[in-house]
N, C-alpha and C positions, 0 to 999 in steps of 0.2 A: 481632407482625406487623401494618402499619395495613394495612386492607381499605377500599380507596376506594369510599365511599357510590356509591349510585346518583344522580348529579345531573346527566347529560347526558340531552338530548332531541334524536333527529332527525327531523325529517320524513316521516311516512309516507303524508299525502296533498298533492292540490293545494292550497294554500293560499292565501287572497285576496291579489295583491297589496299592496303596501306604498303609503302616498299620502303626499303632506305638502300634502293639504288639512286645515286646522285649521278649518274651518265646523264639521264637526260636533261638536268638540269647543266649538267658541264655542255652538252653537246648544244644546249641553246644558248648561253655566253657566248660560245667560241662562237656561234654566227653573229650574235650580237643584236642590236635592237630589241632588248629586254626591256619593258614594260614593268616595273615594280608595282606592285599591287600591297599594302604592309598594313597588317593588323595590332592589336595590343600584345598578340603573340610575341612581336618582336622586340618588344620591351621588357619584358618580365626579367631576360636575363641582368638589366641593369636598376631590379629591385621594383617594377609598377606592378604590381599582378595585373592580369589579364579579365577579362570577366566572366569567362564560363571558364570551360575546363577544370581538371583538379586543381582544388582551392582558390577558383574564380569568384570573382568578388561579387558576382551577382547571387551568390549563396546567401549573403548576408544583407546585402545595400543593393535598393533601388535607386537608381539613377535619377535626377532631376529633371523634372521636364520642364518644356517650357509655360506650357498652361500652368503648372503647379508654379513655376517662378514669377510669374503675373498675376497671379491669384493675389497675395496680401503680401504684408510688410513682415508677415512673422517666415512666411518660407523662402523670403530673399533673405531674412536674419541667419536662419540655419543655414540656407547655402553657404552665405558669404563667412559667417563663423567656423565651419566645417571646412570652407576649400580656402579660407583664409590661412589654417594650419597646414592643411596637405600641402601649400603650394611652397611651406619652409623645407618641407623633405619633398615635393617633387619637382620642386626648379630647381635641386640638388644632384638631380641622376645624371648619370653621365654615359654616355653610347656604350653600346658594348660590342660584342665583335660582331655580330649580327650587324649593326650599322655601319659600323669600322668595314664592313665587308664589300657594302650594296656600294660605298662611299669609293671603296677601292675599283667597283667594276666600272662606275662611274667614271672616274680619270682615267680608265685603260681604254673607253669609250664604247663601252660593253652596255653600259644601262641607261640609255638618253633622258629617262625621267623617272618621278617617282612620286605615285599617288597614295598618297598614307591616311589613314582614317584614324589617326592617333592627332593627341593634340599634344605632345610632349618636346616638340620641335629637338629631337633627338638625334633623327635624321641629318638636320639642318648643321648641327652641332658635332658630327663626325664628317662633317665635308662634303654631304650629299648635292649638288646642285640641280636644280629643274625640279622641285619638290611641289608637291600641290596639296596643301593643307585641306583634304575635303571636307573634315567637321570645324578648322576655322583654329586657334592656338589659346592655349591660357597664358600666352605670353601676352594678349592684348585684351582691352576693354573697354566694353560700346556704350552710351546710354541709350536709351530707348526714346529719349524725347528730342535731343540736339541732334543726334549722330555720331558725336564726335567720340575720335577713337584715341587710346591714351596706352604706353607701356603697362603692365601688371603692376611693373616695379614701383613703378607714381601709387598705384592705388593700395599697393602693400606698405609701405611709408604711411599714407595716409591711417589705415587700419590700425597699424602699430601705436599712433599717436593715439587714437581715440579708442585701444582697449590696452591700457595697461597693462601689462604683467597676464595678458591672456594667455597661457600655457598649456592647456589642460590634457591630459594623458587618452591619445585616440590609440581605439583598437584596431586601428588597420589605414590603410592609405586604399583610394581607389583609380582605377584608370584615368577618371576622366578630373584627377587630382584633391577630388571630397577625400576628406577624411571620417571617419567614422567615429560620433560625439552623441554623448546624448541629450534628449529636451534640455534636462537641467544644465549641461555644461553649454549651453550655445545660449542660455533664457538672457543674462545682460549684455551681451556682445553687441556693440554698436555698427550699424550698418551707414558709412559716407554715400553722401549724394554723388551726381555729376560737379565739378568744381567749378564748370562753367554756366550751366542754364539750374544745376538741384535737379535734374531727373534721376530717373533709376539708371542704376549701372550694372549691366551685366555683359559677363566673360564673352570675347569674341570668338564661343565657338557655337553649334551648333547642337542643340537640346534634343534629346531626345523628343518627338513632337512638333520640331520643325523641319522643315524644307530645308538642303544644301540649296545656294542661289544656285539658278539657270545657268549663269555662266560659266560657272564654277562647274558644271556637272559638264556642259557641251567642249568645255577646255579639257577633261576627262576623255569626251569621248573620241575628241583630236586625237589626242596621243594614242588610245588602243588601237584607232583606225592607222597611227601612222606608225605603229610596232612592229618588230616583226612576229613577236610570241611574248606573253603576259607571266609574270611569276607571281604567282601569289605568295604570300609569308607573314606566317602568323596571325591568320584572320580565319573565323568560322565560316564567315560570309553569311550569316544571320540576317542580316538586314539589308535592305534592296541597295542602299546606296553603295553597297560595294561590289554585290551581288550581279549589277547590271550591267558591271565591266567587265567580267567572266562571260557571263552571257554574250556581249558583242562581241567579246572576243573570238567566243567559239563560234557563232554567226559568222564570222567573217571569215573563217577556215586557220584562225592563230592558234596555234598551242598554248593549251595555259597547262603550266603545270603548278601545282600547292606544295609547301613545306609546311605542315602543319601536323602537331603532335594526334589530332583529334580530325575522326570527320566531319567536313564542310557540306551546308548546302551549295557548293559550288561543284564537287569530287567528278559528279556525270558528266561536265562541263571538260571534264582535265585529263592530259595523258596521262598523268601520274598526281597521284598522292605521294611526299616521303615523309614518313612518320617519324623526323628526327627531330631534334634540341637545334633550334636556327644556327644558334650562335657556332658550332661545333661543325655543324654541315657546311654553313657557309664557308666559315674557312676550312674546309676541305676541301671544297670546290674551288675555292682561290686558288689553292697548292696544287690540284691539280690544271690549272688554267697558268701557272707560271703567276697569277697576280700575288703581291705582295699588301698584307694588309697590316697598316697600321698598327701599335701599339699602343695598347688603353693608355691616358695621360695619367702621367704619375697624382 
């Protein structure tokens, strides 16, 4: 039986309204020591949806967890038949200006890191450097019994060989790269071992249901302590793991401010909410900072 994680947040007090004044988000570049904080929000404009908001993908598809993925061989079946597709259209997207953006403040020496709770390595892929993958990339894949870690690409190859002509017509793509398939279309899909020891293989991100590693969260909390003010972008802040950098932030006396269409459990945390479309704000905020950002690849 899947047991739908807890990932919705509502409102339980006043919360500051929303602005689409971008000053203070200019006037914190221009000092610099920007702290990126980046949700699914900031992907949707290059075609992921996001998972709450309007037409969030959590309306439809719960998320895999990891109990559920250790559980039997028939719900590693589904996964890997389901995100064996999405991964042909989501290792396809490509940055959009929202990344093209963070990337730009980046080289001007505006944004020293960037901790993203996306696994789309998107960031990575418009020029971002200092990136901290907190829930881990679908670009790679673990076994559970060796260790050993291998490209996507190796285990998408492999997939291909051992399901023929698997095509099948999914109603949607989700964040964390599942595609949306049903019983029936996932029931013969063949699932490959580890190639080295035959253990299970699963994606080297982090499941709903597991822990981010220690290090990986205290490398986090480095950077908020050594920022000088936190931007958030594109993320609800639903869930603690992203949630708890806003929080040190504000602890520590940093500004954070959110770009995000929707309210966060983060909002009482931040000077500002702006309630704009990332991709469009950001660069405005370039254009006013004199940065120069990129052009989408042809």
């Amino acid at each position: 039986m899947r047991v739908r994680p807890t990932l919705r947040w509502t409102p339980t007090e006043d919360l500051p309204p929303a602005t689409t004044d971008l000053e203070p988000v200019v006037d914190a570049l221009r000092a610099g020591g920007v702290l990126v904080l980046s949700g699914a929000g900031i992907s949707t404009e290059s075609g992921i949806p996001d998972y709450r908001g309007e037409g969030g993908s959590l309306s439809r598809h719960t998320p895999m967890t990891f109990q559920e993925f250790v559980s039997g061989a028939a719900a590693r079946r589904r996964y890997w038949a389901r995100s064996h597709l999405g991964w042909r259209t989501f290792g396809r997207a490509l940055p959009n200006a929202g990344h093209r953006a963070v990337a730009a403040f980046g080289r001007h020496g505006l944004v020293p890191g960037v901790i993203t709770q996306n696994v789309d390595g998107l960031h990575q892929a418009a020029g971002s450097e200092g990136v901290v993958e907190l829930h881990g990339s679908l670009d790679g894949v673990v076994c559970l019994s060796c260790g050993r870690t291998s490209p996507r690409r190796e285990l998408a190859e492999r997939l291909e060989a051992a399901n023929p002509g698997f095509s099948p017509v999914a109603a949607g793509i989700n964040p964390d790269g599942d595609a949306d398939l049903t019983d029936d279309q996932v029931a013969g899909f063949r699932v490959v071992p580890c190639a080295v020891c035959g253990g299970v293989l699963k994606p080297d991100v982090v499941f709903f249901g597991e822990t981010v590693p220690p290090e990986r969260v205290e490398l986090c909390r480095r950077m908020v302590r050594e920022s000088n003010s936190l931007l958030v972008l594109g993320s609800s802040l639903t869930v603690m793991s992203g949630l708890r950098f806003v929080r040190l932030a504000a602890e520590s006396g940093k500004p954070v401010l959110i770009v995000n269409r929707d309210p966060t459990r983060g909002d009482r945390h931040a000077r500002a909410r702006v309630g704009l479309l990332l991709g469009p704000a950001l660069t405005t905020v370039a254009g006013r900072l004199g940065v120069t950002v990129e052009e989408a690849a042809a």
